[in-house]
NUZATOR-835595 format. One record per residue (C-alpha): residue number from 1; residue in three letters; z, x, y. Coordinates in steps of 0.1 Angstrom, whole numbers, always signed. Layout:
resi:NUM, resn:ALA, pz:Z, px:X, py:Y
...
//
This chain:
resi:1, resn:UNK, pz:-81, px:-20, py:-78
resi:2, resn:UNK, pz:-108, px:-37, py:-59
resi:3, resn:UNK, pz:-134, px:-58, py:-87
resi:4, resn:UNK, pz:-169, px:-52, py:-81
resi:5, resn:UNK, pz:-179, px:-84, py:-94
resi:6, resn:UNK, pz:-170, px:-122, py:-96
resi:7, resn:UNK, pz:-183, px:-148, py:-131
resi:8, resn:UNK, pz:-171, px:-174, py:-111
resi:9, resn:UNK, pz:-203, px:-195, py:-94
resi:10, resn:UNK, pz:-196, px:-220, py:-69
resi:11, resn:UNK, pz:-229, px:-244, py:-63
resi:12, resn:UNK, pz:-250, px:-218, py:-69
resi:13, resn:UNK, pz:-236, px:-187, py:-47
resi:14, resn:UNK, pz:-215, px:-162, py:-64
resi:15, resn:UNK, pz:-176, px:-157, py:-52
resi:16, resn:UNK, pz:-191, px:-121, py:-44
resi:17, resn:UNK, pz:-216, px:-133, py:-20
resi:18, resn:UNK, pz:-190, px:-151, py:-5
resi:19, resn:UNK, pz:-167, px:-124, py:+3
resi:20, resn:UNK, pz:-187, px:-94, py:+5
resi:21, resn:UNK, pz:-222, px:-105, py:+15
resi:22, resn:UNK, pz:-223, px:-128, py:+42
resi:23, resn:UNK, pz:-213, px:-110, py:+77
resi:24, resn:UNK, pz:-177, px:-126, py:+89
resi:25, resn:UNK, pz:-181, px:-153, py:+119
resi:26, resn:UNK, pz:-181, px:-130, py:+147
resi:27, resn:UNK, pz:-196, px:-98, py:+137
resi:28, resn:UNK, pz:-228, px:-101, py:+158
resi:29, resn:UNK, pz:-206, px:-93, py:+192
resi:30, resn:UNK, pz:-185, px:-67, py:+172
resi:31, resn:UNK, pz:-188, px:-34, py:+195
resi:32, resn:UNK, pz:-174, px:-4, py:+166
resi:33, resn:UNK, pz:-160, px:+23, py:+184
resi:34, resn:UNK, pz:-171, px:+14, py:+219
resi:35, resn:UNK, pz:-146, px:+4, py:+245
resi:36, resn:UNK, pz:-128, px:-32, py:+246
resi:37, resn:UNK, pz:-112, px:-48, py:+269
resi:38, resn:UNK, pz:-75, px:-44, py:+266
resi:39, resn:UNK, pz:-55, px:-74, py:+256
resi:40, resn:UNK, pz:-24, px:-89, py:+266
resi:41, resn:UNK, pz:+3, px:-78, py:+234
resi:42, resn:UNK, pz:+14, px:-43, py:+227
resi:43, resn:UNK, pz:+34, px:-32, py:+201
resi:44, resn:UNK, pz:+61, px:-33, py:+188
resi:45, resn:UNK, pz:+57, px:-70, py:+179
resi:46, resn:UNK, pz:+94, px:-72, py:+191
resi:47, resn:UNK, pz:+128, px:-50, py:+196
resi:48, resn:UNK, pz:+159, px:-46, py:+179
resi:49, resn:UNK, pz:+189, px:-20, py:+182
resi:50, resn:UNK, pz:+185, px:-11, py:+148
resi:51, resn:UNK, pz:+197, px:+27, py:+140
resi:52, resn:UNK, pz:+154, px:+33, py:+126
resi:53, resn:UNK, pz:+127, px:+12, py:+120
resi:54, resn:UNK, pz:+96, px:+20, py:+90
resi:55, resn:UNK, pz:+68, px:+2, py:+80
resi:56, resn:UNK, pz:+49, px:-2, py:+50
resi:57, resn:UNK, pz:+12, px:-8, py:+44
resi:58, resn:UNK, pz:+1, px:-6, py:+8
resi:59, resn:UNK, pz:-39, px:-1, py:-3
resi:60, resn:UNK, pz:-49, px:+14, py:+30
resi:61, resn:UNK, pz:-78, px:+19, py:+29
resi:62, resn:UNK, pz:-91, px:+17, py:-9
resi:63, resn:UNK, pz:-121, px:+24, py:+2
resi:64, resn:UNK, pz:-141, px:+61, py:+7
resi:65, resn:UNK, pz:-133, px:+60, py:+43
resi:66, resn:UNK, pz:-137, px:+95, py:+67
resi:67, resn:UNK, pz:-120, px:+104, py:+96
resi:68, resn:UNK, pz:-134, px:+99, py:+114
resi:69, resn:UNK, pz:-152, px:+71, py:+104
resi:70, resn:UNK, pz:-176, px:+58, py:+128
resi:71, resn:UNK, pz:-175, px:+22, py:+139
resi:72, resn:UNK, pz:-138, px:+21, py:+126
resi:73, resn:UNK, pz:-116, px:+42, py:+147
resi:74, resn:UNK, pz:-108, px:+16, py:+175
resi:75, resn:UNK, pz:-96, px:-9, py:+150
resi:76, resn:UNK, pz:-75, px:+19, py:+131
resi:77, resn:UNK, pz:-64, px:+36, py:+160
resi:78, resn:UNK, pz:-48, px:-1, py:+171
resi:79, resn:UNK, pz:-31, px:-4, py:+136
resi:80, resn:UNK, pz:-20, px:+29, py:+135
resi:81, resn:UNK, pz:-6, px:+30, py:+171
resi:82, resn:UNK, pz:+11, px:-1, py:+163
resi:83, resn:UNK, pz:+26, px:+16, py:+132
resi:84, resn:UNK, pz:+41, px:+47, py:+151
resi:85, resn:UNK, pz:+55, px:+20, py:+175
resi:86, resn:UNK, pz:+64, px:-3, py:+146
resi:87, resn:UNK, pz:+87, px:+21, py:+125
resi:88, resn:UNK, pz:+89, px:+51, py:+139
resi:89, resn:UNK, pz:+110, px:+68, py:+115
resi:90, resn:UNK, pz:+82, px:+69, py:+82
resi:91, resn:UNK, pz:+56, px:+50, py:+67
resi:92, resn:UNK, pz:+55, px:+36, py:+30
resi:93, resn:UNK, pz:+18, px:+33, py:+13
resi:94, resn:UNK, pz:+17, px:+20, py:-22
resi:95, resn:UNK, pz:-13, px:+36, py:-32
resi:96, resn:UNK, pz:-49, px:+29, py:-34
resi:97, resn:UNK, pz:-58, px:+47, py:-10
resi:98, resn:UNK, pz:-96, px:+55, py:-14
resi:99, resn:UNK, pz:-118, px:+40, py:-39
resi:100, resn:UNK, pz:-119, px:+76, py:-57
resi:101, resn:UNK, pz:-148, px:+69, py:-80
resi:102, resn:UNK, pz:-157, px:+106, py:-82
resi:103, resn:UNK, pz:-164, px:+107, py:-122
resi:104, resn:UNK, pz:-189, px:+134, py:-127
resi:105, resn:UNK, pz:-171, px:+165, py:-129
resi:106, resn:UNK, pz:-136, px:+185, py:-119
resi:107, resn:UNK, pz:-157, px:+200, py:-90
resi:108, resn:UNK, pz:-168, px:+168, py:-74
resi:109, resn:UNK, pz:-133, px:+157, py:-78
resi:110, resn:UNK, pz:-116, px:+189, py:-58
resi:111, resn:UNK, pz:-145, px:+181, py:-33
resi:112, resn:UNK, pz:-145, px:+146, py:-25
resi:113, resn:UNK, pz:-103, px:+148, py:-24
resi:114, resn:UNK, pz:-104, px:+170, py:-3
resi:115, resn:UNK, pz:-131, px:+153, py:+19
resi:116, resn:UNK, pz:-116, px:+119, py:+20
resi:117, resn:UNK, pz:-81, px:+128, py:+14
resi:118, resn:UNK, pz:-79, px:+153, py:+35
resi:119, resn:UNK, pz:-93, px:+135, py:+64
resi:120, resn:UNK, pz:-67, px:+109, py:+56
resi:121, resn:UNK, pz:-41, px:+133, py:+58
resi:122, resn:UNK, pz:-51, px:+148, py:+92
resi:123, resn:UNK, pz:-54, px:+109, py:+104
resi:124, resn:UNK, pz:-19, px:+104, py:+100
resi:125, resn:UNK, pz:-10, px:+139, py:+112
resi:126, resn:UNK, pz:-25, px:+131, py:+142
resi:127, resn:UNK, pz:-9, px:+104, py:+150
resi:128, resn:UNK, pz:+24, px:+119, py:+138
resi:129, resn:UNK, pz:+33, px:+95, py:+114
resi:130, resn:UNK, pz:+58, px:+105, py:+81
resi:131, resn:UNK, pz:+37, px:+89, py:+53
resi:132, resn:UNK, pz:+50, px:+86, py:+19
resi:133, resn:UNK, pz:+27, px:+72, py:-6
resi:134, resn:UNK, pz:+32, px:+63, py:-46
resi:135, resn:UNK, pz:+1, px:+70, py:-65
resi:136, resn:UNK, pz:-20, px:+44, py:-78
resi:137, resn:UNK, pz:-53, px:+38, py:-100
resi:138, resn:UNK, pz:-77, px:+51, py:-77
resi:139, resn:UNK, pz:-56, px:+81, py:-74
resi:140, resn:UNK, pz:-67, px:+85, py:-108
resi:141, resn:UNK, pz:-106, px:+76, py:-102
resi:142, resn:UNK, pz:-96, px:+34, py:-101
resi:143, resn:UNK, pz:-93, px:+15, py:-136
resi:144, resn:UNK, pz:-124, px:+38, py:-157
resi:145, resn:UNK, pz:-112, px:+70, py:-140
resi:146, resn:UNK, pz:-76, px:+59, py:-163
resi:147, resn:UNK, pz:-97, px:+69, py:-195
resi:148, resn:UNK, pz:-113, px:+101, py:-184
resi:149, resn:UNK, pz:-82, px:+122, py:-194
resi:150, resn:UNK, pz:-106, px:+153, py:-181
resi:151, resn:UNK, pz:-102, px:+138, py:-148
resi:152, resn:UNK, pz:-70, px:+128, py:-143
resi:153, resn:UNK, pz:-49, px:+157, py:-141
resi:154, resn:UNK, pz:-74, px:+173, py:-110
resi:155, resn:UNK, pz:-71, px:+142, py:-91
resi:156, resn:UNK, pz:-31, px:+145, py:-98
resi:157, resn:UNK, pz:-32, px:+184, py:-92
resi:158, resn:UNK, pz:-53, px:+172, py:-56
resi:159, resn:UNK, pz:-26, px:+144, py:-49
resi:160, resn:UNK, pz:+2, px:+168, py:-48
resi:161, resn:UNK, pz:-15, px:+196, py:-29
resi:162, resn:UNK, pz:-32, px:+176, py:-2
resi:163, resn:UNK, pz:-6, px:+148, py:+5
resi:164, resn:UNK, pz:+25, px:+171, py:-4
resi:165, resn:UNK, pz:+48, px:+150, py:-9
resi:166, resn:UNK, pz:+87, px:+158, py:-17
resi:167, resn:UNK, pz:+93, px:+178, py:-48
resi:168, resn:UNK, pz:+124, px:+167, py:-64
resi:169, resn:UNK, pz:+104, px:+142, py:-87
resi:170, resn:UNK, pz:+111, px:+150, py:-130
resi:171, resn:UNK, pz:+93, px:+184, py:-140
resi:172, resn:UNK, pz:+61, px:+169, py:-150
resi:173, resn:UNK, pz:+53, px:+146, py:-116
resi:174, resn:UNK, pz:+65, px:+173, py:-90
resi:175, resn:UNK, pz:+49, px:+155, py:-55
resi:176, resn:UNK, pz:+40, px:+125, py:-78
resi:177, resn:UNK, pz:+74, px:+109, py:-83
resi:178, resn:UNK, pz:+102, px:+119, py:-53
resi:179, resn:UNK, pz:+130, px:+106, py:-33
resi:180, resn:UNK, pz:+143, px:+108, py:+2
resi:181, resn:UNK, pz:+175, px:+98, py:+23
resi:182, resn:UNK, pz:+172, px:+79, py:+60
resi:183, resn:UNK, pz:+207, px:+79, py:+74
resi:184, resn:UNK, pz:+221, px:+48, py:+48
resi:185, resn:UNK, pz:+191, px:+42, py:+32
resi:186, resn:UNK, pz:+176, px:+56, py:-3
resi:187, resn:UNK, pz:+138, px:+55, py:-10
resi:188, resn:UNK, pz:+127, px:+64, py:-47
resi:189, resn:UNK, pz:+87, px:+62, py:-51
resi:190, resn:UNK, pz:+82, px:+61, py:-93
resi:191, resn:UNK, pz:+46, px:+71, py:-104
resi:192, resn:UNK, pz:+38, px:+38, py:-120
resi:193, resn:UNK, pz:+12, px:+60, py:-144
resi:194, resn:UNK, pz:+18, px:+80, py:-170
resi:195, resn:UNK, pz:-1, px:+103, py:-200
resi:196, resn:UNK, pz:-3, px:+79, py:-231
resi:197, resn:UNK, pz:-27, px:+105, py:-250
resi:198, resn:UNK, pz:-62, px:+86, py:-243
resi:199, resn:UNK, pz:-51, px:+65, py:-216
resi:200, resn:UNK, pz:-30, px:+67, py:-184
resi:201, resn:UNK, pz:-3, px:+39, py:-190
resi:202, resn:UNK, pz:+9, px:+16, py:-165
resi:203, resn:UNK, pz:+48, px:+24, py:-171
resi:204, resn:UNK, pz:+79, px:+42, py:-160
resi:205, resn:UNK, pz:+95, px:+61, py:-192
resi:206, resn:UNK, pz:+109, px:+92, py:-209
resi:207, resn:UNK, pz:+114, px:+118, py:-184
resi:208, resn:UNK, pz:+100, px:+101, py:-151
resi:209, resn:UNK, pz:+130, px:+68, py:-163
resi:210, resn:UNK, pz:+157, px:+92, py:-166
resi:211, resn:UNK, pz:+149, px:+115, py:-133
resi:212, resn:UNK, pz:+147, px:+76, py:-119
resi:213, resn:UNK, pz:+181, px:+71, py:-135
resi:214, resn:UNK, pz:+200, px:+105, py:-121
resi:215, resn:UNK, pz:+185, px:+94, py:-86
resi:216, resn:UNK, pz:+202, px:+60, py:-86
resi:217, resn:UNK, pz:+232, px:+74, py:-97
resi:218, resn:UNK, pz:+231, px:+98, py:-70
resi:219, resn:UNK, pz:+223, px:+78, py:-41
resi:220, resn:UNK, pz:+252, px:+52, py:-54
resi:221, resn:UNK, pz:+267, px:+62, py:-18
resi:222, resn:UNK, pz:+238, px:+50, py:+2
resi:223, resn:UNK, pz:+237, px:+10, py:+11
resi:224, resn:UNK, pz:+205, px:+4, py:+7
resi:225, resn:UNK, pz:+179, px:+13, py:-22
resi:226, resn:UNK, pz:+140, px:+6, py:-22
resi:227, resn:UNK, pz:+120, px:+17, py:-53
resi:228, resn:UNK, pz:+81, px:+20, py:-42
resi:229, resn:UNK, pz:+53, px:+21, py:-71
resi:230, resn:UNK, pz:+22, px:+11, py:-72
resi:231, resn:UNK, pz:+19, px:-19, py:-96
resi:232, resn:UNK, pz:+41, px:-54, py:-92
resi:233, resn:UNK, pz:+66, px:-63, py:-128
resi:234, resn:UNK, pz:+75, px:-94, py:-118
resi:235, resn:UNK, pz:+48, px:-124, py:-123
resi:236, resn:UNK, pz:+29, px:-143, py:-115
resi:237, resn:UNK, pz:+14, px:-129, py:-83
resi:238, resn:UNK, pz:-12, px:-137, py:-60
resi:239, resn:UNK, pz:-44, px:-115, py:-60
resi:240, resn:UNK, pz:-79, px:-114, py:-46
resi:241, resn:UNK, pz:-108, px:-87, py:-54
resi:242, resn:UNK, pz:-87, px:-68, py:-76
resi:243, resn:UNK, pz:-82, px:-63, py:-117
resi:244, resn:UNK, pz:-42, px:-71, py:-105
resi:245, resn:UNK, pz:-28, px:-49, py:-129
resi:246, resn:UNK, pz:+9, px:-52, py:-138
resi:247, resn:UNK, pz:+37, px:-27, py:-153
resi:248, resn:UNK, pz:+39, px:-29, py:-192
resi:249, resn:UNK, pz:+66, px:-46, py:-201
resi:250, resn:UNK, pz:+74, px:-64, py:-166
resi:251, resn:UNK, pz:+108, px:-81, py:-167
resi:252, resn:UNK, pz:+120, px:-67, py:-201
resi:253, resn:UNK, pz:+106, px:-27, py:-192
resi:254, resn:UNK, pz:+134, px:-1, py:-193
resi:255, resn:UNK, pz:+122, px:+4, py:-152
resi:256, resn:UNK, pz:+129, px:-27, py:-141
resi:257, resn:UNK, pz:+165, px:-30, py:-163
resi:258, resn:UNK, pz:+172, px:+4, py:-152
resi:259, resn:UNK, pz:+166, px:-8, py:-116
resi:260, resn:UNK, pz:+188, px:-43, py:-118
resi:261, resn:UNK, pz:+219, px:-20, py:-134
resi:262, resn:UNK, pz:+219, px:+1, py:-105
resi:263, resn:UNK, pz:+215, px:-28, py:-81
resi:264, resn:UNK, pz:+181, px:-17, py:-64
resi:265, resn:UNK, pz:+179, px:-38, py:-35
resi:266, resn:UNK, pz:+144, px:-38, py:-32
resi:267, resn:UNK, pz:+107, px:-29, py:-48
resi:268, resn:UNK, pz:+79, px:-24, py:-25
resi:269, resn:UNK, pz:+40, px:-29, py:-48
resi:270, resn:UNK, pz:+5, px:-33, py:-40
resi:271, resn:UNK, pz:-28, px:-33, py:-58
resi:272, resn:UNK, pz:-34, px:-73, py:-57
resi:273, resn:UNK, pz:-44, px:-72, py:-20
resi:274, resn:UNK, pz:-26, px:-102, py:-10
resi:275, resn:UNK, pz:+17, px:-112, py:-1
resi:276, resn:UNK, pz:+38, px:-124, py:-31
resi:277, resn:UNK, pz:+72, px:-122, py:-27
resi:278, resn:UNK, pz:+98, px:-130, py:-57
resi:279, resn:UNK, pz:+129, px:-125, py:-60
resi:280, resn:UNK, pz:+141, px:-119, py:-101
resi:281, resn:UNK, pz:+180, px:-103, py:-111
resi:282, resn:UNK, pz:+190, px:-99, py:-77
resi:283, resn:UNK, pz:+162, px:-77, py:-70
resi:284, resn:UNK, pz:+132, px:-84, py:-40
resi:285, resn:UNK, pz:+97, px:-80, py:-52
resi:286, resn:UNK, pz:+75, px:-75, py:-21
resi:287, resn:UNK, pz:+37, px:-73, py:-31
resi:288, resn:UNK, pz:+16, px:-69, py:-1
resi:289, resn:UNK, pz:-13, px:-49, py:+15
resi:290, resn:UNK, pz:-48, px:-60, py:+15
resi:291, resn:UNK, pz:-81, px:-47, py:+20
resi:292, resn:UNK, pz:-98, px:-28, py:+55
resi:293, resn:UNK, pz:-136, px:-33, py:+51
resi:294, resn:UNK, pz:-140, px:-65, py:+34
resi:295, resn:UNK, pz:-109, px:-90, py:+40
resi:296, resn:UNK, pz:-102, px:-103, py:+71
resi:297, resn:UNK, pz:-63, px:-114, py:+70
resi:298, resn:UNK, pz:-47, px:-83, py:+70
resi:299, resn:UNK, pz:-11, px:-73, py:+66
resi:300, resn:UNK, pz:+22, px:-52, py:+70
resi:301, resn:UNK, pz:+55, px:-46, py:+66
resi:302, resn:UNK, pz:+88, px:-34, py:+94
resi:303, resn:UNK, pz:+119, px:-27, py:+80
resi:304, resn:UNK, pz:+148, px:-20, py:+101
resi:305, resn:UNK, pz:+183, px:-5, py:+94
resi:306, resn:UNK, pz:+218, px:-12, py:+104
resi:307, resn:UNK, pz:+248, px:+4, py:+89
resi:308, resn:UNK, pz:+259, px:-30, py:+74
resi:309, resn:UNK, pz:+220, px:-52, py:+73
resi:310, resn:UNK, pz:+186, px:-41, py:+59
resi:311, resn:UNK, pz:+160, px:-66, py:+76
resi:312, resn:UNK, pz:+125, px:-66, py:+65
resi:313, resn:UNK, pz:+96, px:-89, py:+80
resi:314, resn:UNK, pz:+59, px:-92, py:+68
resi:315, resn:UNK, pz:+34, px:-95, py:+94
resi:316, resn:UNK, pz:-5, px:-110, py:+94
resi:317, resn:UNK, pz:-34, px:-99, py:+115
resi:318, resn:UNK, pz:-71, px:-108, py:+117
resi:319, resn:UNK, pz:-100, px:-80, py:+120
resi:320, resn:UNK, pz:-142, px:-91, py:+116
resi:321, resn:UNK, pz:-170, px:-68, py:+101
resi:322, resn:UNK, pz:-201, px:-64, py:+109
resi:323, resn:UNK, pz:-233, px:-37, py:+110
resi:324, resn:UNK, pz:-246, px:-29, py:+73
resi:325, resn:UNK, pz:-230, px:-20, py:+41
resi:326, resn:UNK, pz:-213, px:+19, py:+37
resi:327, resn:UNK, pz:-235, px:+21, py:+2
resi:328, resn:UNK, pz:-241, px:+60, py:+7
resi:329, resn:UNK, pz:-202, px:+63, py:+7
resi:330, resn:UNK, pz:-200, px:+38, py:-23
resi:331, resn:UNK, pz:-228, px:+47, py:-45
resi:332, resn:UNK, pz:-207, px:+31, py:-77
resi:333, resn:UNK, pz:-207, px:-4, py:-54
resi:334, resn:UNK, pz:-236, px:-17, py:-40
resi:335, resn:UNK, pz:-236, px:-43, py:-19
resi:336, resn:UNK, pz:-200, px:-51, py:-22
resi:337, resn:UNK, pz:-192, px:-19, py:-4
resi:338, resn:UNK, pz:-175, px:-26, py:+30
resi:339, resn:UNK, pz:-185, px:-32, py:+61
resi:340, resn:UNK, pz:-195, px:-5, py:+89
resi:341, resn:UNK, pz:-180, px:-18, py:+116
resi:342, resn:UNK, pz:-146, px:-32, py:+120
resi:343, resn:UNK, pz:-131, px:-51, py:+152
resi:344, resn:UNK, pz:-97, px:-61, py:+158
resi:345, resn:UNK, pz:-102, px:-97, py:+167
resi:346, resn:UNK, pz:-100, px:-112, py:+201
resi:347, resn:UNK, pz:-70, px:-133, py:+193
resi:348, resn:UNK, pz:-50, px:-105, py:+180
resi:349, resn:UNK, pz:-57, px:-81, py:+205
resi:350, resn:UNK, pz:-44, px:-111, py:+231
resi:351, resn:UNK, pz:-13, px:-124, py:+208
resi:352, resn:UNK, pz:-10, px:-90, py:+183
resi:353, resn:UNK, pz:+5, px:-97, py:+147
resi:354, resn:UNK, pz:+21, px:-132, py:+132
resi:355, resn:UNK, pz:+53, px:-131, py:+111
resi:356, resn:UNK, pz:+50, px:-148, py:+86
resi:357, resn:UNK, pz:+84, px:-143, py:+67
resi:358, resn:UNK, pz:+114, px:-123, py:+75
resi:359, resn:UNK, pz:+148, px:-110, py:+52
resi:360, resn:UNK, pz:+179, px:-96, py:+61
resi:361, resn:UNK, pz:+199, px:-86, py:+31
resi:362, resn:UNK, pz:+239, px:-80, py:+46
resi:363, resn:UNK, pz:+257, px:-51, py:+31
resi:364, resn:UNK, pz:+288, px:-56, py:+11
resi:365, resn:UNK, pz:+318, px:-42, py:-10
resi:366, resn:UNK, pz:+303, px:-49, py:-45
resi:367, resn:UNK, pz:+262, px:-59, py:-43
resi:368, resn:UNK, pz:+242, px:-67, py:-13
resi:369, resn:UNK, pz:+240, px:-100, py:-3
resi:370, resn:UNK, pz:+206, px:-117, py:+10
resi:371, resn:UNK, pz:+223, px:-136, py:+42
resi:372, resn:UNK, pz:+182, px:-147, py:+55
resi:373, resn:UNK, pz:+152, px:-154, py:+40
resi:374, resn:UNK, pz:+127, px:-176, py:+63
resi:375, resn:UNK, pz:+88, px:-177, py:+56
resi:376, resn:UNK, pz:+71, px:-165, py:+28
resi:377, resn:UNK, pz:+106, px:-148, py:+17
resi:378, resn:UNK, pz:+118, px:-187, py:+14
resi:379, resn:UNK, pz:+92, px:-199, py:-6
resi:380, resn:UNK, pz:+101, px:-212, py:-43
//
């Protein structure tokens, strides 16, 4: 959920006129979609003999963003290249996707899904990458969209035909909640929303908990397990530009219990646009992602799997904005709408991504054991 708007005032400039309306240093030489010269790195950052490789990159875009968008397909095209190269096998998205603020009616809802999600789809498809993604509140029309209980059930009904995801999620959140098998490894995404009457609730229960409990029994064979949803239960975490939303309940909800009993090795969130790892009952909280258009540190995930290690590493890279604000895209936004033009920076395209943390988690007999945990994985 990306806030519109800061209270805080800093010597007489808003926080939002910080981040959002002041052009990044840089932008003036920023050429969009025209050509670059080529720099040194290509992916992947590095190679290993694992059996398959994924990545994960929560809150892409969060924004209304076409496809194609002009003055942002070079810098995608270099992420998403990088991806494919990256972890081959699938990629994991959190949610957020689009900033979804399409409030007026059902119809503008069916339309605007199916422009901006659509095109989103066909991005992907194009570059024939598996993309499994976990809805989150701006699948539902972001944080006001959570009350308009008119609403929500189009944008669901649009989520499961345009994306169509698996369909062996409980009987109520068929392509909204799934499950799929890699070789040794389980994924589970949970639909970390649910129908509390006037409200969508930020929780795992009733039906969606026990479809989530017949799943971890069933994938008992498999030596690794990662849970995806949308919103982080272990806090604190670090956030920036969003309303950082948590689960109800955090430590103490039946979800995350549910998921310590069954030894889930690790959850994969978003929504809070910025890396917070934690690790709580044996379990690895990984909160990551960030936001295209307006941040400029950037982030993602590789995982890669052996029959007997699961090793994950987070990666940072820089992008700068420039040209005007995409308003006509954003009409609920304004000025902090992002940026038309977006440039991999100079010093990425030369050196490519930083790791900043990596984690190898060794299979055992009994529960995994975390054998590596350098960076931000290490930190206290």
């Amino acid at each position: 959920m990306i806030q519109a708007t800061f209270k805080k005032v800093l010597a007489g400039v808003s926080i939002s006129m910080v981040l959002f309306a002041v052009p990044y240093f840089g932008q003036s030489e920023l050429k969009g979609d025209h050509h670059e010269e080529a720099g040194d790195f290509e992916f992947p950052t590095s190679k290993n003999d694992a059996d398959f490789s994924f990545t994960s990159f929560p809150d892409l875009f969060n924004w209304n963003i076409q496809y194609p968008q002009t003055g942002w397909e070079q810098a995608v095209d270099w992420f998403l290249t990088g991806m494919k190269k990256e972890g081959p096998a699938f990629s994991l998205n959190a949610g957020d996707i689009m900033d979804a603020r399409w409030w007026s009616n059902p119809e503008e809802v069916r339309q605007q899904t199916a422009k901006y999600w659509g095109g989103f789809r066909k991005r992907f498809t194009h570059k024939d990458i598996k993309l499994y993604i976990a809805p989150g509140d701006h699948e539902y029309g972001d944080d006001q969209g959570l009350r308009k209980m008119h609403l929500t059930p189009v944008f669901a009904e649009q989520f499961t035909k345009i994306f169509d995801m698996p369909r062996n999620g409980p009987s109520h959140m068929k392509g909204l909640a799934y499950s799929f098998v890699k070789e040794n490894l389980a994924v589970i995404t949970v639909n970390t929303f649910e129908d509390a009457g006037n409200r969508m609730s930020m929780t795992v229960s009733g039906k969606q908990l026990d479809w989530l409990e017949e799943q971890l029994e069933m994938y008992r064979d498999k030596q690794f397990v990662i849970v995806q949803g949308h919103v982080p239960v272990v806090g604190p975490v670090r956030s920036r530009n969003s309303s950082a939303n948590m689960l109800e309940g955090g430590t103490k909800s039946a979800f995350w219990k549910m998921m310590v009993e069954h030894g889930v090795d690790v959850y994969l969130c978003g929504e809070h646009h910025r890396i917070t790892v934690k690790r709580h009952d044996g379990i690895w909280q990984i909160v990551h992602g960030a936001l295209w258009g307006t941040q400029t540190d950037l982030n993602y995930l590789r995982g890669s799997v052996w029959p007997d290690r699961l090793e994950l590493e987070l990666f940072r890279f820089d992008v700068e904005y420039g040209g005007r604000k995409l308003t006509d895209q954003h009409p609920h936004r304004g000025s902090d709408s992002p940026w038309s033009k977006v440039a991999i920076t100079e010093v990425t395209r030369r050196n490519g991504p930083r790791s900043v943390g990596k984690l190898i988690i060794q299979a055992q007999d009994e529960d995994n054991k975390t054998i590596l945990a350098t960076g931000i994985f290490g930190k206290k």
